[in-house]
C-alpha positions in Angstrom: 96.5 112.8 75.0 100.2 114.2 75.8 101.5 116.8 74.0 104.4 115.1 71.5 107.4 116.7 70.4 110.4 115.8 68.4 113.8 114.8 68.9 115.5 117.8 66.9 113.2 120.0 69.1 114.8 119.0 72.7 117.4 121.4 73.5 120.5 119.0 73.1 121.2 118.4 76.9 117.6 116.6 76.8 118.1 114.4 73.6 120.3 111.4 75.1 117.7 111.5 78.1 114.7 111.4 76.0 115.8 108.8 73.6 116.8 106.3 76.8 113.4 107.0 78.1 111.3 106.0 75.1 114.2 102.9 74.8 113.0 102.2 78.4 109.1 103.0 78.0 108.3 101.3 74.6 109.3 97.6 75.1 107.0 97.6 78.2 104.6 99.1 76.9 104.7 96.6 74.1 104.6 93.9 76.7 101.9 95.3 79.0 99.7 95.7 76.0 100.0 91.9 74.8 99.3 90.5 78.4 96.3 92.8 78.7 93.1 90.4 78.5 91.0 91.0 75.7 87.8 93.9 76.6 87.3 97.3 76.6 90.4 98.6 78.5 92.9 97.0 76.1 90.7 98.0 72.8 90.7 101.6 74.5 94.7 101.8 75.0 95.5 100.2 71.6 95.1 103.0 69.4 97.2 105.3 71.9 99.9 103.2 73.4 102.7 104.9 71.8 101.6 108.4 73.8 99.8 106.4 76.8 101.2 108.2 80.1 98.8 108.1 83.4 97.4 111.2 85.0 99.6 111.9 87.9 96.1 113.3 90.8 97.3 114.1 94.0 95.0 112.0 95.8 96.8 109.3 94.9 100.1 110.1 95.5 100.0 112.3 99.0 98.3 110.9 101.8 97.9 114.1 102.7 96.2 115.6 100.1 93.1 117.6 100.5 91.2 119.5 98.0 90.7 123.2 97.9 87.4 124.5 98.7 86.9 126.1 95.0 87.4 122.7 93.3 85.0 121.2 95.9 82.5 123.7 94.9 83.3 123.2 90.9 83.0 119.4 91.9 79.5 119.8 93.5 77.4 122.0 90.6 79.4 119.4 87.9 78.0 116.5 89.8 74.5 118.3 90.6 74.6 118.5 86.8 74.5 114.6 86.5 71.9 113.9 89.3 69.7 116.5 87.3 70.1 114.6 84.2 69.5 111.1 85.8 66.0 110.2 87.2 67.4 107.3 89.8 69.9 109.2 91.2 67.1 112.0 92.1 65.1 109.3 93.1 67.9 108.4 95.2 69.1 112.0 96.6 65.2 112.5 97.7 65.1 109.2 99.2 67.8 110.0 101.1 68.1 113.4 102.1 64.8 114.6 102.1 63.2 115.3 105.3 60.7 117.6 107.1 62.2 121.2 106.3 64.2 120.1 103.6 63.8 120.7 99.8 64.1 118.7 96.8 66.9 121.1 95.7 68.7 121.1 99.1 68.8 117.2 99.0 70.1 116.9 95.6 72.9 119.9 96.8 73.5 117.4 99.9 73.4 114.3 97.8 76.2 115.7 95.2 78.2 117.0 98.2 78.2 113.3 99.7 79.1 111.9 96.7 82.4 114.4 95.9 82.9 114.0 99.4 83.4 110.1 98.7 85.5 110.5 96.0 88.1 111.5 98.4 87.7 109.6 101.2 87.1 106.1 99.9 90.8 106.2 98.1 92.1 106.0 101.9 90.3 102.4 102.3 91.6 101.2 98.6 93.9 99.2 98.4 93.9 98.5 93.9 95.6 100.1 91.1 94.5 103.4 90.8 93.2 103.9 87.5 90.6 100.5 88.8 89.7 103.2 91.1 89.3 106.7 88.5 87.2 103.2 86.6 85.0 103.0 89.9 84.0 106.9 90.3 83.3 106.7 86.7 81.0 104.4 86.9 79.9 103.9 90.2 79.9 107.8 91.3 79.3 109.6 87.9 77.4 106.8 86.4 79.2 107.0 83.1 80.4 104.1 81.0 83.5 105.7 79.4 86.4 103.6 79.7 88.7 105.5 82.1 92.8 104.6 80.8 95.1 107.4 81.8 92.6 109.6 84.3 92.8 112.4 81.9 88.9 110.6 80.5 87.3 112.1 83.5 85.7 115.2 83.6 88.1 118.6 84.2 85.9 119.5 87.5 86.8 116.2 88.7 90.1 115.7 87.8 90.6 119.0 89.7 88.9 117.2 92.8 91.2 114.6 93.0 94.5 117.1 92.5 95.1 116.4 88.6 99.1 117.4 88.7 101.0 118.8 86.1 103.9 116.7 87.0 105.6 115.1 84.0 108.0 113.7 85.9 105.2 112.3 88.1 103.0 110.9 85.3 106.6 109.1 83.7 107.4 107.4 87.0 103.7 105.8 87.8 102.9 104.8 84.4 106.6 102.6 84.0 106.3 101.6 87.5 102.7 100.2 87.1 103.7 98.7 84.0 106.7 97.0 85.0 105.2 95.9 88.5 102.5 95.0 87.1 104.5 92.4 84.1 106.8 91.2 86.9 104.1 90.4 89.5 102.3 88.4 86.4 105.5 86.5 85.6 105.5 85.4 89.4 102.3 84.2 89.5 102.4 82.6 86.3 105.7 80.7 87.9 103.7 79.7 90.8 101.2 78.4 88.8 103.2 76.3 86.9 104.9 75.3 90.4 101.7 74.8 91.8 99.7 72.2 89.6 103.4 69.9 89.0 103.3 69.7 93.1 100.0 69.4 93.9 99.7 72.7 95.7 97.3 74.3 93.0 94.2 72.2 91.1 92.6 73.7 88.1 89.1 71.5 89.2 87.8 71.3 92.6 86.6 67.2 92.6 83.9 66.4 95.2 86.3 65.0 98.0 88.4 68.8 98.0 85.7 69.6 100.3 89.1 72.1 101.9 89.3 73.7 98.4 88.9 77.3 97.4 89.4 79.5 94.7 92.1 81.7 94.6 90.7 84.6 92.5 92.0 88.3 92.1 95.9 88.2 93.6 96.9 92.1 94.3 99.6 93.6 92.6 99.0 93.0 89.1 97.1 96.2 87.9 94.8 95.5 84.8 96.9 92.5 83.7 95.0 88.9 85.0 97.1 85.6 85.7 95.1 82.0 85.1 95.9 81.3 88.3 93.0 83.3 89.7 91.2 80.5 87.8 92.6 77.4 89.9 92.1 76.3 93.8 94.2 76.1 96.9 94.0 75.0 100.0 93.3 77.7 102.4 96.7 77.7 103.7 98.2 78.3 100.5 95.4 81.2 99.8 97.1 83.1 102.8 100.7 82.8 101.5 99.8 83.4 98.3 97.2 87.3 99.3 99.7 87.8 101.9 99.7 86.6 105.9 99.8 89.0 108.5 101.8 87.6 111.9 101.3 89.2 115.9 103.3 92.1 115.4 101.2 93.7 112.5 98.0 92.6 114.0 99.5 94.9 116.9 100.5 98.0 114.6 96.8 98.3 114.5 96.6 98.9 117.9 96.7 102.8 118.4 98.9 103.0 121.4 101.5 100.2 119.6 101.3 102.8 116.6 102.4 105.3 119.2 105.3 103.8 120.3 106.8 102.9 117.0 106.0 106.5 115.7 108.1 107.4 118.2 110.9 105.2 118.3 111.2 105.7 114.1 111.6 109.6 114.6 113.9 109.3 116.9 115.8 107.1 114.8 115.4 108.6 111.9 116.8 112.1 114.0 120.0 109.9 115.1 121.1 108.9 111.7 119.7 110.5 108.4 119.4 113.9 110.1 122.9 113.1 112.2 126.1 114.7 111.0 127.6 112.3 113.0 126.4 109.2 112.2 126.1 110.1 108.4 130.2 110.5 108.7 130.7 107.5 111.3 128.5 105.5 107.9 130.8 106.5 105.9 134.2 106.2 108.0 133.2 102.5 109.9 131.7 100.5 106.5 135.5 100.5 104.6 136.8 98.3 107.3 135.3 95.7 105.6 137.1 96.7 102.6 140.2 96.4 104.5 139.4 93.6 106.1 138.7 91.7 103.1 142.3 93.1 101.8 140.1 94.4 98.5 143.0 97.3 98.6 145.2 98.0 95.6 145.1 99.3 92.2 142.3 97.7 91.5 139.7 100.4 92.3 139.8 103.5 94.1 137.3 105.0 96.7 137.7 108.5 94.8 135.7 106.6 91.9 133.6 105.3 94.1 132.4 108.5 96.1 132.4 110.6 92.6 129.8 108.2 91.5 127.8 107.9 93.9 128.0 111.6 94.7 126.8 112.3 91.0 124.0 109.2 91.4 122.3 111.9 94.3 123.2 115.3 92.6 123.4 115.3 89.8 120.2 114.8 88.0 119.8 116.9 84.8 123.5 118.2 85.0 125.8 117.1 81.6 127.7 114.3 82.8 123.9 112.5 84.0 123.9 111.2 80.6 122.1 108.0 79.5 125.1 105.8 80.0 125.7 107.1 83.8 121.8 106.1 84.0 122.1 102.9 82.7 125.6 102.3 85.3 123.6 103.5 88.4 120.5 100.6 87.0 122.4 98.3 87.0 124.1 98.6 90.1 120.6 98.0 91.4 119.8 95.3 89.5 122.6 93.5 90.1 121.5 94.4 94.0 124.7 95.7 95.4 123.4 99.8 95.6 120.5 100.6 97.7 120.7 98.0 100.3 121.8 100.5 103.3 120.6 98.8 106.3 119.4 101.6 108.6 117.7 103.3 105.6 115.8 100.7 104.8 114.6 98.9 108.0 112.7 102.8 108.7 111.3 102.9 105.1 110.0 99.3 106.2 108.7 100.4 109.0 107.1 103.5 107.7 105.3 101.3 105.4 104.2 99.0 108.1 102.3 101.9 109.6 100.8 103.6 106.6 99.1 100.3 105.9 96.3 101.2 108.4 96.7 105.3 108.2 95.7 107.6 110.5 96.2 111.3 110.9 99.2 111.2 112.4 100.7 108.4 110.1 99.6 110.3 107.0 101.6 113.7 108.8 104.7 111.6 108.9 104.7 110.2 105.9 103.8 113.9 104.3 107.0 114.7 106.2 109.1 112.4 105.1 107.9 113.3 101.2 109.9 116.0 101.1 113.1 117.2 99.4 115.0 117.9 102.3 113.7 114.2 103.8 114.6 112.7 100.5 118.0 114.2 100.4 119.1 113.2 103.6 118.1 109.4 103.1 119.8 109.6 100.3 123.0 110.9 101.7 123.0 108.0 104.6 122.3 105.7 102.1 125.5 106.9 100.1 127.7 105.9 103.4 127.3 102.3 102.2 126.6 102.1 98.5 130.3 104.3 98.0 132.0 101.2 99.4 129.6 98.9 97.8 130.6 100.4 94.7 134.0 100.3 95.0 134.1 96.6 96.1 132.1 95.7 93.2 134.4 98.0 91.0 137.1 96.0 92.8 136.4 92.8 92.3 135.0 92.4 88.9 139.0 94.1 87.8 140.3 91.2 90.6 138.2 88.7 88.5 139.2 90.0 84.8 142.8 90.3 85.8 142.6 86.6 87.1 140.4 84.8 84.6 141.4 86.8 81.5 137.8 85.6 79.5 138.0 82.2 80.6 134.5 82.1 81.4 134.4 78.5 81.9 136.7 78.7 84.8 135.6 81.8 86.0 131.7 79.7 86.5 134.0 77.3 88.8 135.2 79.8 90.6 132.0 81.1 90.9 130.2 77.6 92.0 132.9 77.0 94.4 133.1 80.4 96.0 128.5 81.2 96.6 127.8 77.6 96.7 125.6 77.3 94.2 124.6 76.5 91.1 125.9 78.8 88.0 122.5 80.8 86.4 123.4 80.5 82.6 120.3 83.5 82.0 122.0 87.1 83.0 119.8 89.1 85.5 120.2 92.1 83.2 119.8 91.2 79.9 117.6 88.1 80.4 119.7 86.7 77.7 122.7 83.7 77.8 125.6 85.3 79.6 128.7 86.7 78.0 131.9 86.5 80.3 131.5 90.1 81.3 127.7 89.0 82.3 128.8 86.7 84.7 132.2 88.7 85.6 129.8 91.5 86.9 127.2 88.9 88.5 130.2 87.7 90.6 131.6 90.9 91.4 128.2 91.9 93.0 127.8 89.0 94.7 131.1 89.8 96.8 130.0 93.4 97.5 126.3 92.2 98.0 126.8 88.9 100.5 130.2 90.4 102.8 129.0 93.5 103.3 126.0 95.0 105.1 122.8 94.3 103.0 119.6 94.8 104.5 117.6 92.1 102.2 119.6 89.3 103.3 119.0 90.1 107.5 117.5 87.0 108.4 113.6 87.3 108.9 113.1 86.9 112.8 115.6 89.6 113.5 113.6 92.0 110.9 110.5 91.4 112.7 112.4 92.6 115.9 112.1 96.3 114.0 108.5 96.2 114.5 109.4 96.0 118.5 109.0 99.5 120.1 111.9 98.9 122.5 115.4 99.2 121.9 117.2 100.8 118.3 117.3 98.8 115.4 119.3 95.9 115.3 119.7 94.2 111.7 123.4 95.7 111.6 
């Protein structure tokens, strides 16, 4: 599977890295593997879950991506190689190719070619987990039964097709990210489920008078993990919010000119502000005057801090001070959902996903663009203009709060009430545990640097819909 290596091994600047990693990785994986349902994939994993790390094949991850011609060519005589040894699919590659003038050879040669060809070209039209689709060549394309897990199952010429990466840092990121997005989308729709058949909204049994009753089956976004509420019914209503409603304006983006238009106006925008000198200062510069409006001024944090931090958060990957704890710091900013909520950044990164929901050459070209380092960098750097003061309010505050309360956590939860206006959460959002005082001291503090200041998540939804309006800059600010 992966090649393993110990601790002691790492030269020391890797240890506390590596060690926060497999803290991170191994409870998930723990997870993932109990909510598997029972069959072949789960019995497959078990024995390797400690080392299980997905493939990382360029098809998947750059929309770009196509093959060179020599592992085309290794693709076709490896896949001529398993037409020869199958009589249907000769049967098949004769039925289909073979005309007047041409061989049984040369429609076997075109036969293989059509089916690498597919390979690629179906991935642009799916829209499932991508080791279901590795699953589908195997078995569909290559007519093997072999239980594809981590990619690396499939054969090397094929693998080489699809742009098998040597990417560790690849491989890492999509196997946590499927995990965890997987475990959190089946914690939702187990919710909902539970929701569901208390209000009356979800029926396990369709009776004779539900004549408006369907099933909801497969839900996206869970991976290989299932949810019982595939099992129950729905009104058709609920079916769409439930798979996901599409309004006018993206029926529209499919529209190519409507595409054009908003290709446009997102370049242009992008040019005024991530790739602005300008703007990237005036971010920085305009987004304290609601620090100073708010009077957080004072001993109680300092914007040095603030811009150190978030400098390092962008920089300094890999360098000594990027050390497990800073790691942990920058998480839970994001958790906690005061960092990486700048406005402009992410009203383009919502549109840019808009359009690469139907792609087309030129949305696949923009989106290769904007997958590079310099693209990443200067996103990153806008982005900073508001999570430095976001920082420092949160930094701020949660001092304001300790210096005020002093532990008392029981009036601090008044405070707390009185000031958002709702009801106190007992359960901390990073620990998933009863909170301590410094739990809910830091749940407060982010609260005050999340709601009064500029946070993209909380625009209201008409005015978001407004970015997908080719007219006019975007207004969520």
């Amino acid at each position: 599977m992966v090649n393993q290596i110990k601790l002691v091994k790492l030269p020391k600047e890797m240890r506390e890295s590596a060690e926060g990693l497999k803290k991170l990785l191994d409870p998930n994986k723990s997870k993932f593997l109990k909510m598997l349902p029972d069959g072949e994939f789960k019995d497959t994993l078990l024995p390797i879950i400690n080392s299980y790390m997905r493939k990382s094949m360029a098809v998947t991850t750059n929309p770009m991506y196509k093959p060179p011609k020599e592992a085309v060519d290794e693709a076709v005589k490896a896949m001529l190689k398993i037409i020869s040894k199958d009589r249907g699919m000769k049967d098949e590659a004769i039925a289909t190719f073979k005309t007047k003038g041409v061989s049984d050879k040369q429609a076997l040669n075109l036969f293989a070619e059509a089916n690498v060809r597919n390979m690629i070209v179906d991935y642009k039209t799916f829209a499932g987990n991508p080791i279901e689709y590795l699953q589908r060549v195997s078995k569909n394309i290559l007519n093997n039964d072999k239980v594809i897990v981590t990619g690396e199952e499939l054969p090397k010429a094929f693998r080489k097709l699809l742009g098998e990466e040597k990417n560790t840092k690849s491989e890492v990121l999509q196997t946590i990210t499927e995990m965890i997005t997987g475990l959190e989308t089946k914690k939702m729709y187990d919710e909902i489920m539970e929701i569901g058949l208390k209000r009356g909204f979800l029926k396990q049994n369709k009776g004779r008078l539900d004549t408006q009753l369907q099933p909801v089956g497969n839900l996206p976004g869970m991976g290989m993990l299932k949810s019982k509420i595939s099992e129950m019914y729905a009104n058709p209503a609920m079916l769409q919010a439930l798979r996901g409603s599409q309004g006018l304006l993206d029926t529209l983006l499919k529209n190519r000119a409507y595409r054009a238009l908003m290709q446009f106006k997102t370049g242009v925008q992008f040019g005024k502000t991530g790739l602005s000198f300008d703007t990237q200062m005036r971010n920085v510069v305009s987004t304290p005057m609601f620090v100073i409006g708010y009077g957080w001024i004072g001993g109680k944090g300092t914007a040095q801090d603030a811009f150190k931090f978030i400098y390092d958060d962008i920089t300094g990957a890999g360098k000594s001070f990027n050390n497990q704890t800073f790691i942990e710091r920058v998480g839970k900013g994001i958790k906690l959902g005061y960092l990486d909520e700048s406005i402009e950044a992410q009203e383009m990164l919502a549109v840019i996903k808009k359009l690469n929901e139907n792609p087309r050459a030129i949305d696949r070209f923009m989106t290769g663009t904007l997958n590079t380092k310099f693209m990443d960098r200067a996103t990153q750097f806008y982005q900073a203009g508001d999570n430095v003061w976001k920082e420092y309010a949160y930094v701020w505050n949660r001092n304001n709060l300790n210096n005020i309360f002093k532990g008392n956590k029981k009036e601090l939860i008044k405070q707390e009430e009185l000031v958002t206006g709702q009801k106190h959460n007992p359960i901390s959002k990073i620990t998933n545990k009863p909170k301590t005082y410094d739990d809910a001291v830091d749940e407060f503090s982010a609260w005050y640097a999340r709601n009064l200041m500029p946070t993209y998540s909380l625009v209201p939804e008409a005015v978001r819909d407004i970015r997908l309006i080719p007219l006019g800059s975007f207004i969520s600010f």
